[in-house]
N, C-alpha and C positions, 0 to 999 in steps of 0.2 A: 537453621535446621530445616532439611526438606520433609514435606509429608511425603507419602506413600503415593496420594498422587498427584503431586509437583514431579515430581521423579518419573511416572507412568508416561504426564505429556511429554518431559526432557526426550522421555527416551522413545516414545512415535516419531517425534519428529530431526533423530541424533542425524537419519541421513539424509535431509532434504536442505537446501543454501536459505527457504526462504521462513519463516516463521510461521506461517499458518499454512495450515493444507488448500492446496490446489480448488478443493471442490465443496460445496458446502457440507456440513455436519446435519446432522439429527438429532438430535432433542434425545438421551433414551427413555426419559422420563412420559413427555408429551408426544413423540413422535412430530414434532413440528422442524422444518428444516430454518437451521439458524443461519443466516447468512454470515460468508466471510470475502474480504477479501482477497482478492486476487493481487497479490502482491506483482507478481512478473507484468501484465497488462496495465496495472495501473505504472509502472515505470517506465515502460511503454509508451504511454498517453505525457504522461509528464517531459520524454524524450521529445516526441511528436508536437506537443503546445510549446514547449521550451522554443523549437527551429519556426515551428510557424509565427512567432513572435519576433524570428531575428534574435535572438538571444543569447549569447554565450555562457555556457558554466560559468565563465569569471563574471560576468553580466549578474548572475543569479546570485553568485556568492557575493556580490556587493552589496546587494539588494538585501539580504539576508545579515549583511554584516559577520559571514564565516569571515573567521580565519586563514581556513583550507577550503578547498572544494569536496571533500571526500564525500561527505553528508550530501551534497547531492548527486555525484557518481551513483550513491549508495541507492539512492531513490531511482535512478536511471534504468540501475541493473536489476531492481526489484528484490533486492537485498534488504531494505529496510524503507519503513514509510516515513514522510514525515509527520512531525505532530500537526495536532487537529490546528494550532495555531499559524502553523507551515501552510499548512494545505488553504487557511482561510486567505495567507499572502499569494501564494500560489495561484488561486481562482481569482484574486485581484489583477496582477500582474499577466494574465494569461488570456483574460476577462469571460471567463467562464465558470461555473457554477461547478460545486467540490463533485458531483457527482458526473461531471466531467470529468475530471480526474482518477476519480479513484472506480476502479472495475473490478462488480460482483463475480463473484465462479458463480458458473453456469447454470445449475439451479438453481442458484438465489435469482439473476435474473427472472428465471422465468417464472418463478414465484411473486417477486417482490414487482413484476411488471416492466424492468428495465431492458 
C-alpha cells in the first residue's frame, strides 16, 4: 500500500527515463540544497573510464560475474546506477576514486565544491 506521498514522487517523476531529477532539490523545510545525482553524466563517465581502460562490456560483465550485460548498458545510458558495492568495483577496476564516477547536478557542484 502506497502513501499519498510515495505516489506524489511516482508521479513527478512518471515522465522522465532517469530516477532522480536533473538538478538538485531544496530542502522546503531548511532551505538547504540537497544534492543528487546526475544519473545521465555519471553513465557518461562510466562509458568514458570503461574505453580508457580498454575494456569491453563483456570485459566488465565478467568481472562483475553478470549473467547478461544489461546492468551495465543500463549504467552506460544513465538509466540506472549501480549499487554502492558496484561503484566501490568500478573505482577499483578503472582506478579512480567513486567521485570520479558518479556526477553531482549542477548546484550541488557548486555548493558541495566539486
Amino acid at each position: 500500500r502506497h502513501t499519498g506521498k510515495e505516489q506524489e514522487v511516482k508521479g513527478m517523476y512518471a515522465d522522465t527515463k532517469a530516477a532522480v531529477p536533473a538538478k538538485a532539490d531544496r530542502d522546503q523545510r531548511t532551505g538547504m540544497i540537497i544534492p543528487t545525482i546526475d544519473m545521465i553524466n555519471t553513465g557518461r563517465n562510466i562509458l568514458r573510464l570503461r574505453k580508457q581502460q580498454n575494456l569491453s562490456v563483456r570485459d566488465l560483465q565478467d568481472i562483475f560475474g553478470f549473467v547478461t550485460p544489461q546492468a551495465i548498458y543500463k549504467w552506460q545510458r544513465g538509466s540506472a546506477l549501480p549499487s554502492l558495492d558496484n561503484l566501490v568495483v568500478l573505482s577499483a577496476v578503472f582506478g579512480v576514486s567513486i567521485d570520479d564516477i558518479l556526477a553531482l547536478a549542477e548546484p550541488a557542484q557548486e555548493l558541495l565544491g566539486a
